[in-house]
C-alpha positions in Angstrom: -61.8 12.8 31.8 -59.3 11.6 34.3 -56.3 10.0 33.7 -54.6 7.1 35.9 -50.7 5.9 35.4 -50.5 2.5 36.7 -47.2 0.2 36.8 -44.8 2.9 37.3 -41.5 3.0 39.5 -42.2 6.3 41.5 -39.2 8.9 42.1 -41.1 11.9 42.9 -39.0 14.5 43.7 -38.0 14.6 47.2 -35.0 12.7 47.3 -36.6 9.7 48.9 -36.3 6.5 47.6 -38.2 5.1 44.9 -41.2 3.1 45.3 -44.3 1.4 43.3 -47.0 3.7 43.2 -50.1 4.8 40.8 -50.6 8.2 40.1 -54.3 9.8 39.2 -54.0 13.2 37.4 -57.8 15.1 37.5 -57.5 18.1 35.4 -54.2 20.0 35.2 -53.6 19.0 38.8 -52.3 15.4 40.7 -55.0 13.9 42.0 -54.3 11.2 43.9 -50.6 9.2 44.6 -51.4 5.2 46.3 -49.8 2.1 46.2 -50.2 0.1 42.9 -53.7 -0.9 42.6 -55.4 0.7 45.3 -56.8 3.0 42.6 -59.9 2.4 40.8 -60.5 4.1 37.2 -63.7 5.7 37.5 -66.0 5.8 34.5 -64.3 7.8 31.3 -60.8 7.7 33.4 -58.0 6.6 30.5 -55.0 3.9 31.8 -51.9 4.6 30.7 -49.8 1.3 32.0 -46.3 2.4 32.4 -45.1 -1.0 32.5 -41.9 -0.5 34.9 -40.8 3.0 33.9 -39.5 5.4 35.9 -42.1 7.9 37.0 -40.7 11.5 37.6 -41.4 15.0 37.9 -41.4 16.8 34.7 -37.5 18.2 34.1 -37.1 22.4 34.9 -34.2 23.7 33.0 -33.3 26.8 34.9 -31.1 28.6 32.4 -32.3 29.1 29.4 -32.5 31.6 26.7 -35.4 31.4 25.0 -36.4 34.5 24.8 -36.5 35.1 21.4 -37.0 31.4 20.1 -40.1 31.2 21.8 -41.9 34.2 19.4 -41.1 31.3 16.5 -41.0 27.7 18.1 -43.6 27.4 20.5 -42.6 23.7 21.5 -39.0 25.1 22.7 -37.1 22.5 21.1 -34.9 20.3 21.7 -35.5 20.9 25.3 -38.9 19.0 25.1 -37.6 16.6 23.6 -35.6 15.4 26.7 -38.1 15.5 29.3 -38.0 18.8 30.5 -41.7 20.6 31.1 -40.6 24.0 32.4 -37.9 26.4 31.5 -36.6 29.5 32.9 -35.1 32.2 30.5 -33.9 35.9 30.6 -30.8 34.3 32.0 -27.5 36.5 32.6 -29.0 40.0 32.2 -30.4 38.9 28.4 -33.4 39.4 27.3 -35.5 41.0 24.8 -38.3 43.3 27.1 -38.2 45.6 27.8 -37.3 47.7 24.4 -37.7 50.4 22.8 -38.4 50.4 19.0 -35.1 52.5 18.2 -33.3 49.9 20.5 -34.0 46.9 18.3 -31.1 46.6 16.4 -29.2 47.0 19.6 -30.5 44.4 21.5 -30.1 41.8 18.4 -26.8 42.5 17.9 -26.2 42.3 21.8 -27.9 38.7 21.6 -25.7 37.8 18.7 -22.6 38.5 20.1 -23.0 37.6 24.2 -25.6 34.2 23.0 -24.3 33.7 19.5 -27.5 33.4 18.3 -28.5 34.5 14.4 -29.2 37.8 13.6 -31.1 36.6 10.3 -33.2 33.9 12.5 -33.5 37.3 15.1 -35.0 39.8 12.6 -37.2 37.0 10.9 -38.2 35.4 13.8 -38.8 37.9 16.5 -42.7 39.6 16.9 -42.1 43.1 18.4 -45.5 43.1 19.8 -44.5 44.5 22.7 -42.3 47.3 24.2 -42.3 47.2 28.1 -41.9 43.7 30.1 -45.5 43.7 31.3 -46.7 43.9 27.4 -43.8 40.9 26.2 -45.3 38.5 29.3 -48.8 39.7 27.7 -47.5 38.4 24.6 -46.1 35.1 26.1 -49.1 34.0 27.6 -51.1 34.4 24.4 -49.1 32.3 22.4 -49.4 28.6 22.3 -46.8 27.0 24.4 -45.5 23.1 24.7 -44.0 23.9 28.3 -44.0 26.1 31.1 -42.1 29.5 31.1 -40.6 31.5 33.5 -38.7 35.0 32.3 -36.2 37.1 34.6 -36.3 40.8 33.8 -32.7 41.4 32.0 -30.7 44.0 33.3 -29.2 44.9 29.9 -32.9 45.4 28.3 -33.8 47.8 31.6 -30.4 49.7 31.5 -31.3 50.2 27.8 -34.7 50.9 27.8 -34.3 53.6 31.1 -30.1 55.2 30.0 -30.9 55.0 26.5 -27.5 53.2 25.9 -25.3 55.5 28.0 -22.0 53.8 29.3 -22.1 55.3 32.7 -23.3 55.2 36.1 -26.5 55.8 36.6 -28.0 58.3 38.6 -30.5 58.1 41.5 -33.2 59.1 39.8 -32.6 56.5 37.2 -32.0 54.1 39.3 -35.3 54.7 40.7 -36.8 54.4 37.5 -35.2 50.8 37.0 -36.8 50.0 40.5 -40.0 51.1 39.4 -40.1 49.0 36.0 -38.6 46.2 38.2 -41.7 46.2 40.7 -43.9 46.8 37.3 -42.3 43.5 35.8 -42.3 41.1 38.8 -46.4 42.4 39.3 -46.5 40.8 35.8 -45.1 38.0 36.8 -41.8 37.8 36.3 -39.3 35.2 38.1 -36.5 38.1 39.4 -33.7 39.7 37.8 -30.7 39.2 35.9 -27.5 41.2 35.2 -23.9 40.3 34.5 -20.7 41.8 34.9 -18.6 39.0 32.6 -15.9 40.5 31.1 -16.5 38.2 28.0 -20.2 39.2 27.9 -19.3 42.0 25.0 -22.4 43.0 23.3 -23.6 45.2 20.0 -20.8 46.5 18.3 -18.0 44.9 20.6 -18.8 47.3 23.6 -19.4 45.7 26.7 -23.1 45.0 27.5 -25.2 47.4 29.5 -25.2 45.8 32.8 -20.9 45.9 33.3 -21.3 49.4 33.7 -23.5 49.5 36.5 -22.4 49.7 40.2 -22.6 47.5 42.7 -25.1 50.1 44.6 -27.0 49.7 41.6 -27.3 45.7 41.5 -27.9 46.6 45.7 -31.0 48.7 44.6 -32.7 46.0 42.3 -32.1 43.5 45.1 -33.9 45.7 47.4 -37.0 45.5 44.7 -37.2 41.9 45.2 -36.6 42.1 49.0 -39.3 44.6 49.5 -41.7 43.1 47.1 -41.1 39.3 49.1 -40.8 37.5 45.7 -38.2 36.8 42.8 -35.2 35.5 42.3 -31.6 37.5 41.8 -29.7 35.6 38.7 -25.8 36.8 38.6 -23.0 36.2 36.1 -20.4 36.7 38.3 -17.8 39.6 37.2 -15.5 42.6 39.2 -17.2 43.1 42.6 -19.5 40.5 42.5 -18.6 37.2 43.7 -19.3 35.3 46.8 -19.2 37.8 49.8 -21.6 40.1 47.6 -23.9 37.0 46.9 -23.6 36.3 50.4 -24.2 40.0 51.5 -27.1 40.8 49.0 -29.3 37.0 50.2 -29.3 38.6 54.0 -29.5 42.1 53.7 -32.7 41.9 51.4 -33.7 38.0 52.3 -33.5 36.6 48.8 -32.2 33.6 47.2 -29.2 34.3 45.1 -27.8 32.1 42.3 -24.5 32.6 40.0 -22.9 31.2 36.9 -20.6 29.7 36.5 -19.2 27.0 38.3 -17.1 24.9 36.5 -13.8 22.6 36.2 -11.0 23.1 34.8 -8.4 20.6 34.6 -5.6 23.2 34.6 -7.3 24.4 37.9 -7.9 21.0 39.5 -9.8 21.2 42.5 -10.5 24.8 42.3 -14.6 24.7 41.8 -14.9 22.2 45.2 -12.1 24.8 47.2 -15.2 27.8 45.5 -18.0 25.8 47.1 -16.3 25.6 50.8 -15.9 28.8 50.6 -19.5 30.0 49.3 -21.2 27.2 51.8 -19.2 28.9 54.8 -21.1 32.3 54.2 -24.9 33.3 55.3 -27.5 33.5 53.1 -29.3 31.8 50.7 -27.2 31.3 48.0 -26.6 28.8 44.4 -23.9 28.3 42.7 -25.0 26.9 39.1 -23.2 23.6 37.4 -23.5 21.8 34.4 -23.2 18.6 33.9 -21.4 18.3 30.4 -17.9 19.9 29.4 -18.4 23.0 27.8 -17.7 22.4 24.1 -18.2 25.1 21.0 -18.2 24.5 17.7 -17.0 28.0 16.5 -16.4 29.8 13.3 -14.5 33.5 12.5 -17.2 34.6 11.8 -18.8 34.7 15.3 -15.5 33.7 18.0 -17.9 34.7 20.9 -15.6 32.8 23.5 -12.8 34.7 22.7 -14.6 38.3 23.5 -12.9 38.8 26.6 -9.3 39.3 25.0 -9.2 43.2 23.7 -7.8 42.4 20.5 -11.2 40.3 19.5 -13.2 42.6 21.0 -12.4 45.3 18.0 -13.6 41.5 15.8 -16.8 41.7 17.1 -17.3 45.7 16.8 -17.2 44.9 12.7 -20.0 43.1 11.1 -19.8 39.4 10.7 -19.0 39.8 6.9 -16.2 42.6 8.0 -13.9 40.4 10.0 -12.0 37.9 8.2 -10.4 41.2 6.7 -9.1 41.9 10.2 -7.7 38.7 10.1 -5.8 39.3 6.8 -4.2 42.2 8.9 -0.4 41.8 10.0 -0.6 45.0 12.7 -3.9 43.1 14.0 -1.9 39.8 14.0 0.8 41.0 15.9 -1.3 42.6 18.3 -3.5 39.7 18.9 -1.2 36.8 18.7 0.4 37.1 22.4 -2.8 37.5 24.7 -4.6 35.0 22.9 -2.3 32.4 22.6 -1.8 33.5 26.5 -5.5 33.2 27.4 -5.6 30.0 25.9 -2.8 28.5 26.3 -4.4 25.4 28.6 -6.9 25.7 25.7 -5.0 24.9 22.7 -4.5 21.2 22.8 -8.1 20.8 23.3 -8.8 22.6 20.0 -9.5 21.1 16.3 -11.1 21.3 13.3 -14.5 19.5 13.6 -16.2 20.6 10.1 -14.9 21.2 7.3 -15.6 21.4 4.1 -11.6 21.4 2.6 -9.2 20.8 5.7 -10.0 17.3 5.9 -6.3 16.0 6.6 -6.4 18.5 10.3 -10.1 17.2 11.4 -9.3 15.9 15.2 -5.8 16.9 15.4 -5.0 19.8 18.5 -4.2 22.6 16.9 -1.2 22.9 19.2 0.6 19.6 17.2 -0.8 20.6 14.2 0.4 24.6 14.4 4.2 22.7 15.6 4.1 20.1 12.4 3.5 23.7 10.4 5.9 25.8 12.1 3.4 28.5 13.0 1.3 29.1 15.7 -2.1 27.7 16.8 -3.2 31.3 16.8 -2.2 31.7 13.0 -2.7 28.5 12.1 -6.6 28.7 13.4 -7.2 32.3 11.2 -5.3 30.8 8.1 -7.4 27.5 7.9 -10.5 29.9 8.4 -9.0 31.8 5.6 -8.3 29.0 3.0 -11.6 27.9 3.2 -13.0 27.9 -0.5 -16.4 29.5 1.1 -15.5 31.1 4.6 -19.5 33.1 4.2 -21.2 29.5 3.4 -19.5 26.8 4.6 -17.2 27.9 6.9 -14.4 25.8 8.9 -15.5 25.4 12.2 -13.1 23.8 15.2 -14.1 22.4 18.4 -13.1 24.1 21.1 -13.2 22.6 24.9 -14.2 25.8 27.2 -14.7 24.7 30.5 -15.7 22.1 32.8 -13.6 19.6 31.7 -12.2 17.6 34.5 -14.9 15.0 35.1 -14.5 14.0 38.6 -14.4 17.0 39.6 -17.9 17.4 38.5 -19.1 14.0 39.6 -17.8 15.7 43.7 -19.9 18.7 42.6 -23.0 17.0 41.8 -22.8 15.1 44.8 -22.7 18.4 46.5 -26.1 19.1 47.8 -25.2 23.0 47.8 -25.0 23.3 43.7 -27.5 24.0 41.6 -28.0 22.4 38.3 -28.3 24.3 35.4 -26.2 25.6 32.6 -28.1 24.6 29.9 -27.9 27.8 27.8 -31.1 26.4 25.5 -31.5 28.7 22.8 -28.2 29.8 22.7 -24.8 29.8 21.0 -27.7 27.6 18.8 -24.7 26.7 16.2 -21.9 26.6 18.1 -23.2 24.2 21.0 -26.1 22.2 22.3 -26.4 21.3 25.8 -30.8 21.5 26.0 -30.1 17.5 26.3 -28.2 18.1 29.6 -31.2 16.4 31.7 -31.4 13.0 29.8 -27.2 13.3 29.6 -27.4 13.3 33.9 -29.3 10.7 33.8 -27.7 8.4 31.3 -23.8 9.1 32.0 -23.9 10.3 35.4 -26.5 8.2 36.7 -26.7 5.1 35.3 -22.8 4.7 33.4 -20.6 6.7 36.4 -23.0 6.2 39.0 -21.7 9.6 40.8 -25.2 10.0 41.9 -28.7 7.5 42.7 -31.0 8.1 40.6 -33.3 9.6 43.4 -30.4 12.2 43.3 -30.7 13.0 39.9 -33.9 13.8 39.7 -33.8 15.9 42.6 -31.2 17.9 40.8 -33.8 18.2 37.9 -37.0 19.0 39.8 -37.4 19.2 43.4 -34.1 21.6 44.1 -35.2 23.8 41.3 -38.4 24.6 41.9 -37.6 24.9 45.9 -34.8 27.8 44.6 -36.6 29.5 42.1 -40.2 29.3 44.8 -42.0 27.4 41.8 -45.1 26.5 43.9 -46.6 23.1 43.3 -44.0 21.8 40.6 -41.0 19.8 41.1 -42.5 17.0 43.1 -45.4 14.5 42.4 -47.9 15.3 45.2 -51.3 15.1 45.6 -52.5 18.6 44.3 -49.6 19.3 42.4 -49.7 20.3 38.8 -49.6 17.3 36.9 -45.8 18.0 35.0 -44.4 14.5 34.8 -42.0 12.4 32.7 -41.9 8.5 32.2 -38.4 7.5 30.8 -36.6 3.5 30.5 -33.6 4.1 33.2 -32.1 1.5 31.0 -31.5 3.6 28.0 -32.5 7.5 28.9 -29.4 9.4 27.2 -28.6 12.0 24.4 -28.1 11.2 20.8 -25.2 12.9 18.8 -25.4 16.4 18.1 -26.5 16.9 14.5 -26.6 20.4 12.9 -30.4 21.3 11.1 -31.6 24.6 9.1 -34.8 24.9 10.6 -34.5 28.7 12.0 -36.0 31.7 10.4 -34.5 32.7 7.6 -33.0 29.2 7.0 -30.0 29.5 9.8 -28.5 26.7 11.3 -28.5 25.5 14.7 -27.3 22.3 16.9 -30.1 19.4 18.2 -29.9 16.2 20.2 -32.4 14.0 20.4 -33.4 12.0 23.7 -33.4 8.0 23.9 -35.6 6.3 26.6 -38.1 9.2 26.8 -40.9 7.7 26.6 -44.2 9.9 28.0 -44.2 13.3 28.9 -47.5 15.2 30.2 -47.6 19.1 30.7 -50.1 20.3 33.1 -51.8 16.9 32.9 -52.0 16.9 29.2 -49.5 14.6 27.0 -47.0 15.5 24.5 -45.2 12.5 24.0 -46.7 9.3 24.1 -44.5 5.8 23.5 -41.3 7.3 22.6 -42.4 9.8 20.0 -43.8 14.0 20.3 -47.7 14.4 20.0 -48.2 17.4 17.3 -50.5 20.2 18.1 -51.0 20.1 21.8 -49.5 23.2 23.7 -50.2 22.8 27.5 -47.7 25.1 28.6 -48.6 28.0 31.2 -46.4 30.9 32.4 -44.6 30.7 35.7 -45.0 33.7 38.3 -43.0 34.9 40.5 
C-alpha cells in the first residue's frame, strides 16, 4: 500500500526555496515529488493531508552516543521525539566494540567518566553479545530499531581490544593489527573512525583514555585505512598535534572528509570560533568543523564532575569510585592542592555557576557561586565542595549546580551557523544523560534560531539538519526528498516546532536517572516510509529503523 502526503509546504533538503508539492512514498523509498494535485491516489494508496505543514527531510543527528542505550531503548529517545530519523554514534573515540570480555569493566568505567553516563544503567542495560565490531553491528541489525544508525569504529575500544590497555606507543605490528580490524569493521559497515586526544577525555580509573596515547603516525595509519578502502568518515576531538593543519593534511593525503569537535563560543574569547573557521576554510581538504546550536550547560554533581577532568587535581577524583570521593573532598592537603588551578581554569566560569537542585540549599538556588562564595567569605571552589558536603543525602539526592561550559556567546553562534563551512552537530544523545540534554538540539534550531532570531531561513536550517549531513558523512539517498530516495521525512507546524523544558525521569536500567525534552510542533514523522508519530503523538511498536553503511 502506497502512501501520498498532500497539502504540505516542501523544504527538501537542498537549500532551495520552499515550494507546494505532494509527495508519494512506494515502499521504503520516495516515489514520486509533483506539484499539489497532479497526483492521483491509486487504489489501496492512504492520504495523509498535511494541511500547510512543513514537509522536510527526516532530522540526522551526527554525534551521538548511543552506543550502549541502543542495547535497552530501541526507539533512541528523546532524539525521536524531535524529528530526527537517523543518528550517528561511536562519536569521539567511544564506543563499546570491539571488547574483550576481561575489558568490560574497563570500557564502562571509561564511558562513565568521558560520557557521564551510569554505570548501574551500563551493567544492567548492556547485552555483551558480541566481542569484535563486525559481531556488535551483527547485533545492531537484529534488534528492533525506531531510526536509522550509523556507528564509527572507536579508537579507545580498538586500542583496547589490540594493546590490551598498555599506555604506550604502539608498535608497527600493532598498528597493523588496528588497520586490519579497521578494514574488518568498515566491510561490516561501519561509518569511519573515531579517536580523541582531549585532555579532559580522562577515562577508567582517572587515567587518560586509550586514544591520547597514540601518535600522530598512528591516527596517519587509520586514515590511510579509510583512504585505501575509498569509504568512511575520520571523527576527531581535537587535542596536542591535531588541530587544523593535521585535519587539513590527513583530508588530502588520504582523500577523506575530516570532521572535529568542538567548535564553540566563548564569551571570554569573543570572536575566537569565526577567527578558527578563517583559518580552517583557508586550508585544502575536505574538512568540518562541528557546532552546536545551544550553550553548553551541565547539571553536575561531586559525585561525577566530568567537566572538570582536565585539571590534575580532579583527575586523582575520578581515579576513586563514585562513593570514594566526597572523602577527598573532606581533605585539607587535597584542598589546598586543588583550590588554585581550578578556581584558575574556571575562573570565566564561576559567575555562570549555581545551584539548580537541591534538596536543602534552597536560599543559594540561581545565585553565581562567585557572589555567593564573596557574601560567605570563602571561595567558589570551597563553597561548591562544602554545599555538596552539607547535603543531608549527598549518595541519594545530591546537590547538583548548573554549570555554563561553553558556547555561550550567542551571536557568535548565529555568524557560525550562517557559515556554510560548519557542520552541525554536538548533540552528545546518550550522554552526560543526567547532567545535560541537548537530543532536542534540531527542533531548538528551528524554533529559536529560525523562527525567534531569524539568524538563518528556514530552508537553511534544514539544510543544516539533513542535506549537509548526509553529503559529509556519504549517506546515500537520505537527506533530501527526491524521487527514489528513502522515504525519512518529518512534518512539523513552523509556528510552534521548539523544545520543552528539560525534566529529569528514572527510566534507565537499574532505575538511574537521566535528562529529556520533549518536542512541540512535531507533528508526523515516517522512517523508511513507515510512521512513528502521527498528529503530534509517538506510534508504539513500530521500529523501521535500518543500519547505515559506510
Amino acid at each position: 500500500m502506497g502512501l501520498l502526503l498532500r497539502g504540505g509546504w516542501l523544504i527538501d533538503g537542498s537549500g532551495s526555496p520552499g515550494r507546494a508539492a505532494d509527495v508519494a512514498l512506494t515502499g521504503d523509498r520516495i516515489s514520486a515529488v509533483a506539484p499539489p494535485g497532479s497526483l492521483a491516489a491509486a487504489s489501496g494508496t492512504r492520504v495523509v493531508d498535511l494541511d500547510g505543514l512543513v514537509l522536510a527531510p527526516g532530522f540526522i543527528d551526527i554525534h551521538t552516543h548511543y552506543d550502549a542505550q541502543i542495547l535497552w531503548d530501541g526507539d533512541l529517545t528523546p532524539s525521536s521525539w524531535h524529528g530526527v530519523t537517523s543518528v550517528i554514534m561511536g562519536n569521539c573515540g567511544f564506543g563499546v566494540a570491539p571488547t574483550r570480555p576481561g575489558h568490560r569493566d574497563i570500557i564502562v568505567r571509561t564511558l562513565e567518566n568521558v560520557e557521564g553516563m551510569s554505570m548501574e544503567a551500563l551493567n544492567a542495560g548492556i547485552d555483551w553479545c558480541f566481542e569484535t565490531f563486525p559481531e556488535y553491528m551483527s547485533a545492531l541489525s537484529r534488534r528492533a530499531k525506531r531510526l536509522n544508525v550509523g556507528a564509527f569504529l572507536g579508537h579507545t575500544p580498538l586500542r583496547l581490544f589490540v594493546l590490551g590497555g598498555e599506555e604506550r606507543a604502539a608498535s608497527a605490528l600493532e598498528i597493523s593489527r588496528m588497520g586490519e580490524l579497521l578494514r574488518e569493521a568498515l566491510d561490516a559497515g561501519a561509518i569511519g573512525f573515531s579517536t580523541s586526544r582531549q585532555p579532559a577525555h580522562q577515562g577508567a580509573f582517572g587515567r587518560p583514555v586509550p586514544s591520547r596515547f597514540a601518535e600522530i603516525d598512528e591516527v596517519s595509519a587509520m586514515a590511510s585505512v579509510l583512504g585505501a578502502a575509498g569509504k568512511g568518515v575520520m571523527q576527531i576531538s581535537i587535542g596536542p598535534g591535531l588541530f587544523v593543519n593535521e585535519f587539513s593534511s590527513l583530508a588530502v593525503r588520504f582523500g577523506i572528509p575530516v570532521t572535529w569537535t568542538a567548535l564553540v563560543t566563548r564569551t571570554d574569547k569573543p570572536g575566537a570560533a569565526l577567527r578558527t573557521v578563517s583559518r580552517a576554510g583557508a586550508l585544502p581538504g575536505e574538512v568540518y568543523p562541528q557546532i552546536a546550536c545551544r550553550p553548553i550547560v551541565m547539571q553536575i554533581t561531586m559525585t561525577d564532575p566530568t567537566p572538570l577532568a582536565a585539571i590534575d587535581e580532579w583527575k586523582e577524583v575520578l581515579a576513586l569510585p563514585r562513593s570514594a570521593r566526597f572523602s577527598l573532598y573532606q581533605d585539607a592537603s587535597w584542598r589546598d592542592r586543588a583550590r588554585p588551578a581550578t578556581l584558575s581554569a574556571w575562573a570565566a566560569r564561576w559567575p555562570k555557576i549555581s545551584v539548580q537542585e537541591t534538596a536543602v540549599h534552597g536560599s543559594a538556588v540561581g545565585v553565581p557561586l562567585s557572589s555567593l562564595a564573596a557574601e560567605r567569605g570563602t571561595t567558589p571552589f570551597d563553597l561548591m565542595l562544602d554545599l555538596a558536603l552539607s547535603d543531608s543525602a549527598p549518595d541519594s539526592a545530591p546537590t547538583r549546580f548548573r554549570v555554563v561550559l561553553e558556547n555561550d556567546a550567542e551571536d557568535e553562534i548565529g555568524a557560525l551557523l550562517a557559515d556554510k563551512r560548519t557542520l552541525l552537530g554536538l548533540s552528545d544523545a546518550g550522554a552526560h544523560a543526567s547532567q545535560l540534554c541537548d537530543a532536542c538540539y534540531s527542533t531548538y534550531l528551528l524554533g529559536y534560531w529560525v523562527r525567534e532570531r531569524k539568524a538563518i531561513s528556514l530552508e537553511e536550517g534544514v539544510w543544516r539538519l539533513t542535506g549537509h549531513a548526509a553529503s559529509a558523512f556519504r549517506l546515500p539517498s537520505r537527506g533530501l526528498v527526491r524521487e527514489g530516495y528513502f522515504a525519512d521525512l518529518v512534518a512539523f507546524d513552523a509556528a510552534s516546532i521548539g523544545s520543552s523544558a528539560l525534566e529529569r525521569v528514572y527510566d534507565q536500567p537499574g532505575g538511574a536517572d537521566r535528562l529529556i525534552a520533549r518536542s512541540t510542533g512535531v507533528e508526523h514523522v515516517w522512517v523508511n516510509g513507515v510512521a512513528t508519530r502521527a498528529a503530534g503523538a509517538d506510534l508504539a511498536g513500530v521500529a523501521p529503523g535500518q543500519m547505515l553503511r559506510s
